[in-house]
C-alpha positions in Angstrom: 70.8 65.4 156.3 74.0 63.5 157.0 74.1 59.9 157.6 76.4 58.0 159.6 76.8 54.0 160.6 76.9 52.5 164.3 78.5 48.8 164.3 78.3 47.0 166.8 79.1 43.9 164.6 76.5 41.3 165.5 77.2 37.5 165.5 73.9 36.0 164.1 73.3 32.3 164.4 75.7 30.3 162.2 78.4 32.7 162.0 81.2 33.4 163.5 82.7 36.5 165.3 85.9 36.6 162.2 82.9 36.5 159.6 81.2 39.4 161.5 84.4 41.4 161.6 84.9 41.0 157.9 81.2 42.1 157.2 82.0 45.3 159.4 84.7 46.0 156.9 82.3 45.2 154.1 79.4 47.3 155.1 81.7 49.9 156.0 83.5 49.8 152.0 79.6 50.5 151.1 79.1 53.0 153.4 81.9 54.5 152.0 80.4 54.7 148.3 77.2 55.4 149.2 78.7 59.2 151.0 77.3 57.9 154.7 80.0 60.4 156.9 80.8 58.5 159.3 81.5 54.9 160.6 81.6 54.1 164.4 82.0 51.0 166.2 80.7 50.2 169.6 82.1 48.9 172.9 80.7 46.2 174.5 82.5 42.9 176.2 81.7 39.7 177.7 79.0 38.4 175.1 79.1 36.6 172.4 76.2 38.4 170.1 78.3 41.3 169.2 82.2 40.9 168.3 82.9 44.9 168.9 84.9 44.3 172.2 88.3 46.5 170.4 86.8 49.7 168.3 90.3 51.3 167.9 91.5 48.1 166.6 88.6 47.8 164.1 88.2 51.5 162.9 92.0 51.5 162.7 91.8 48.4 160.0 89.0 50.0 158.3 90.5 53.6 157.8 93.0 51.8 156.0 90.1 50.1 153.6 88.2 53.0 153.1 89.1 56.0 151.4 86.9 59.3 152.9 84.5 58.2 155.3 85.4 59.6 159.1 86.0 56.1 161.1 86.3 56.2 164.7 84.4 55.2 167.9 81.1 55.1 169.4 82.7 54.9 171.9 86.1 54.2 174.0 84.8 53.0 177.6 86.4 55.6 179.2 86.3 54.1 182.8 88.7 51.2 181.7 91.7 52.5 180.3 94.5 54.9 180.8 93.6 58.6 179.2 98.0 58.1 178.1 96.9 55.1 176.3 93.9 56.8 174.5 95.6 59.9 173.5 98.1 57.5 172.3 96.1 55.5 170.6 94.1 58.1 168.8 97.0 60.6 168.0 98.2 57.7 166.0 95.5 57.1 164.6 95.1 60.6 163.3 98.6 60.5 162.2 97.9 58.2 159.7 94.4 59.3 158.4 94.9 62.5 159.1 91.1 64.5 159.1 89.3 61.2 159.2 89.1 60.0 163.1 86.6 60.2 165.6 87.5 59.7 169.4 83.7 59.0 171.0 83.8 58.7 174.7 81.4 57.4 176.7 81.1 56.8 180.6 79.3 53.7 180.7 80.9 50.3 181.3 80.4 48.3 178.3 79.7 45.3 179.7 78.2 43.6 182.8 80.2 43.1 186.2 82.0 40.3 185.5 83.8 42.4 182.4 84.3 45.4 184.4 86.2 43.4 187.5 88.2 42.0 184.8 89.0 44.6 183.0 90.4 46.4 186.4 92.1 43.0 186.9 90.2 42.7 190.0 90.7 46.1 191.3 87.9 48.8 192.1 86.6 50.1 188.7 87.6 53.5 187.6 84.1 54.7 187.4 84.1 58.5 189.6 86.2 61.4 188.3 85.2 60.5 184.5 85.2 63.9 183.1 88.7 64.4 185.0 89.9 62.0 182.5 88.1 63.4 179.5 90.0 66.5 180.4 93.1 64.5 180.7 92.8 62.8 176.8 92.5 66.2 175.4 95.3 67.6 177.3 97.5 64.4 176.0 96.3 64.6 172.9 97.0 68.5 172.4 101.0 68.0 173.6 100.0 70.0 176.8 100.8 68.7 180.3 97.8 67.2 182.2 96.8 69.0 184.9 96.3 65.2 186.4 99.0 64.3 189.0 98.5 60.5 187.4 100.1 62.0 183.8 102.4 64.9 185.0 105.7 64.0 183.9 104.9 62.1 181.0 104.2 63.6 177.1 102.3 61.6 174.0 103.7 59.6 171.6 103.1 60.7 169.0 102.9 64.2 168.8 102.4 67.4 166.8 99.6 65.3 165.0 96.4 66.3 163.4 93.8 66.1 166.4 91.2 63.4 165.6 87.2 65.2 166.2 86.3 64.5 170.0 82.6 63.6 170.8 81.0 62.7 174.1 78.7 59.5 174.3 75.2 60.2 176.3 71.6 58.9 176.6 69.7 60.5 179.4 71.1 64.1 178.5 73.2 64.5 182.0 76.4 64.8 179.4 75.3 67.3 177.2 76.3 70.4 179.6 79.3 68.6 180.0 79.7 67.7 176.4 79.3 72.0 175.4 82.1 72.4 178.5 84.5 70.7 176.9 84.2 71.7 173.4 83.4 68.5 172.1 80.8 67.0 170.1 77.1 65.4 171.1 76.4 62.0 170.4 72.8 60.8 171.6 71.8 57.2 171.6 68.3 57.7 171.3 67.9 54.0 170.6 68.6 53.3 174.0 65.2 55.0 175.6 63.7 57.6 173.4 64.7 60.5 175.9 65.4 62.6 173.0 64.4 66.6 173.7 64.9 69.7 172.2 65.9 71.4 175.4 69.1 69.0 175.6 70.4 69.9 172.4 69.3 73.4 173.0 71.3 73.7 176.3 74.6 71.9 174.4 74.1 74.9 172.0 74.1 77.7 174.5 77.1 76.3 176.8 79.0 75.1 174.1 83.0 76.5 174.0 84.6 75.9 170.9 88.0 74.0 171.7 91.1 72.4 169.6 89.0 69.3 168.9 85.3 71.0 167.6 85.0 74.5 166.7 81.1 74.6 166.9 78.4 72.7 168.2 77.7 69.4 167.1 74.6 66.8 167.5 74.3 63.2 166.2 71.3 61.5 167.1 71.3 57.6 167.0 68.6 55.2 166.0 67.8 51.4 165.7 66.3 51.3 161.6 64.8 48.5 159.5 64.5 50.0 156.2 63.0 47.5 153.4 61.4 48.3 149.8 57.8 47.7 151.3 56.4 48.1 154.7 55.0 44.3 155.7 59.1 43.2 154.4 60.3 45.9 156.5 57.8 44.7 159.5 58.9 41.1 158.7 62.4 42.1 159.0 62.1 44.2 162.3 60.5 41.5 164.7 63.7 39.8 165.1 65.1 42.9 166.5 61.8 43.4 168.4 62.5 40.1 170.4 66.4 40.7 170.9 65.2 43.9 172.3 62.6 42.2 174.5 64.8 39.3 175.4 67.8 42.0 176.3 65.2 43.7 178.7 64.8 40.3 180.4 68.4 39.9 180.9 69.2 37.5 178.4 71.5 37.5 175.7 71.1 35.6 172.7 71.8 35.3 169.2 69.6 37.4 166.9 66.5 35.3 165.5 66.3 34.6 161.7 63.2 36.4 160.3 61.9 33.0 159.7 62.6 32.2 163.4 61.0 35.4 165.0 57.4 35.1 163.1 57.2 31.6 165.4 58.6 33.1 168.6 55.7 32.6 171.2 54.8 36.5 172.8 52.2 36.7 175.5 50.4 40.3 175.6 52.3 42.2 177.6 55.0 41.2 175.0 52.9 42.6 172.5 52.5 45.5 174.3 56.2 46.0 175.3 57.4 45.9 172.0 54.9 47.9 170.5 56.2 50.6 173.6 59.4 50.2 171.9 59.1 51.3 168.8 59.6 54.2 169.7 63.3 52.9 170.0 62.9 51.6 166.5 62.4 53.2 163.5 60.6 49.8 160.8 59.1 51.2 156.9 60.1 51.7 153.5 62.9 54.2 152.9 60.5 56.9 152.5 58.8 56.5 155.8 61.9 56.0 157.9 63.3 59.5 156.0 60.3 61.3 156.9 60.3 60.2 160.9 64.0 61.2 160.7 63.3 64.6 159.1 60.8 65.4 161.6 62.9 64.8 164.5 65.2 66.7 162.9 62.9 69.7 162.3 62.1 69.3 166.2 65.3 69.0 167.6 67.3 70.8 165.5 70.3 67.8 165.3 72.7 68.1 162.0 73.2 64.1 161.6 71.4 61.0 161.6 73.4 57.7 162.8 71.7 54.3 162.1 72.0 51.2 163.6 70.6 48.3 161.8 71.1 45.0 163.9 69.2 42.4 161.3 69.9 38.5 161.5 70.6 38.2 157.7 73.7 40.6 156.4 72.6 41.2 153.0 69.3 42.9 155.0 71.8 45.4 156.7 73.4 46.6 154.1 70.1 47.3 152.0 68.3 49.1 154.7 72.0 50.9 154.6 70.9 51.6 151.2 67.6 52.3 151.0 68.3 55.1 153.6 71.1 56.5 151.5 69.4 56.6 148.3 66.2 59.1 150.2 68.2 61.6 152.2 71.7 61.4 150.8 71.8 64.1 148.2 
């Protein structure tokens, strides 16, 4: 099974967001030996738990540390930005690590309202016509004129590049038609809600049109891991990530819990019971248990790569469940 790595570079409590961007680099230069095949970093803005608010500045910085892992984005909030400045961006991009960029789209805002009003500096949010502008990128991107009035008379700089691998962002399956229309790969966060079926990759399959930026059919499936040598570490590890979980369901944003800090977090039952609910979000054992659950979904749903997020508190705990993972179903 392939492996592949979701930052979305977490602040935990005493550190700051320069320390997190520097252990994105870090995890990613292991991810790198350990033959993970990709690195993506998220999107998200106006918090200050995660410090992944520019992806094409980060994976830019880390293509140049790393040597053969693809880096790119999971994803570019496509609503916000000019489909010229993407295709710019990532044609660059590409340009210098030819072969090794990923342009992940996704249609969701990345933030709360606040970021998105800000972000359209207080004009109406670009959020209708998203696909329109998907079309758009790949038209940039490929030297072609865009069939959107907005980009007519304009061409991208630079051009004649290698095309970076294009991949649509979804978690409820609505994108996945859209996704095989396109000709561009599946990425599905099923550590957002667990939605997950067979039928939506199957239906990507069928409808799927090769294109300049994926010749056949691709599926990543993404999920929230603690790996640890032994089960109760692995459980003691994961509660932390239990509560942010919980706390991010109530609307409020904080700072990861230490492990320490989570055992003595007071949870009513219907805590309890969310977070056991969950789980399903969340995959917590030893290397060999996570493997197995990961096999098995891909036995069911037929996907051809595996992305982990691992979110813990304490850094040296991310990069061994990074490890642990890699050592079972890296071959």
């Amino acid at each position: 099974m392939k492996l592949s790595i979701l930052d979305q570079i977490p602040i935990a409590k005493g550190m700051t967001a320069q320390q997190a961007l520097h252990n994105s680099v870090a995890l990613a230069k292991q991810a790198d030996d350990l033959g993970y095949e990709r690195f993506w970093l998220a999107e998200h803005h106006n918090t200050r738990t995660l410090a992944s608010s520019a992806p094409e500045i980060t994976a830019s910085f880390i293509a140049g540390q790393t040597k053969r892992i693809h880096v790119g984005t999971g994803g570019i909030m496509m609503m916000h930005y000019s489909a010229l400045k993407i295709a710019e961006q990532f044609n660059t991009l590409s340009a210098f690590a030819p072969g090794r960029i990923d342009l992940g789209l996704g249609r969701a805002p990345g933030g709360d309202y606040a970021a998105t009003y800000a972000l359209a500096q207080g004009k109406r949010p670009f959020v209708d016509e998203q696909y329109n502008k998907l079309m758009a990128i790949q038209q940039l991107m490929a030297g072609e004129r865009a069939e959107d009035q907005a980009y007519t008379n304009v061409v991208t700089t630079p051009a004649k590049v290698p095309l970076a691998n294009m991949w649509l962002l979804g978690s409820t399956g609505q994108s996945a038609a859209k996704a095989a229309e396109y000709g561009v790969g599946y990425s599905f966060a099923q550590f957002f809600n667990g939605q997950a079926t067979k039928e939506i990759f199957d239906l990507y399959r069928q409808r799927f049109i090769p294109s300049d930026f994926m010749e056949t059919p691709q599926i990543i499936v993404s999920y929230a891991a603690t790996v640890a040598e032994t089960e109760d570490e692995a459980e003691y590890r994961a509660k932390s990530i239990d509560i942010s979980r919980l706390q991010l369901m109530r609307g409020e944003l904080q700072q990861a819990l230490t492990p320490e800090e989570a055992q003595d977090y007071p949870l009513s039952e219907m805590d309890l019971a969310t977070i056991a609910q969950s789980r399903k979000l969340h995959l917590v054992g030893t290397k060999q248990q996570v493997a197995e659950q990961l096999q098995r979904d891909q036995e069911q749903y037929g996907f051809e790569e595996a992305m982990i997020n691992s979110n813990q508190s304490i850094f040296e705990h991310r990069l061994e469940s990074y490890r642990l993972l890699a050592e079972e179903l890296i071959k």
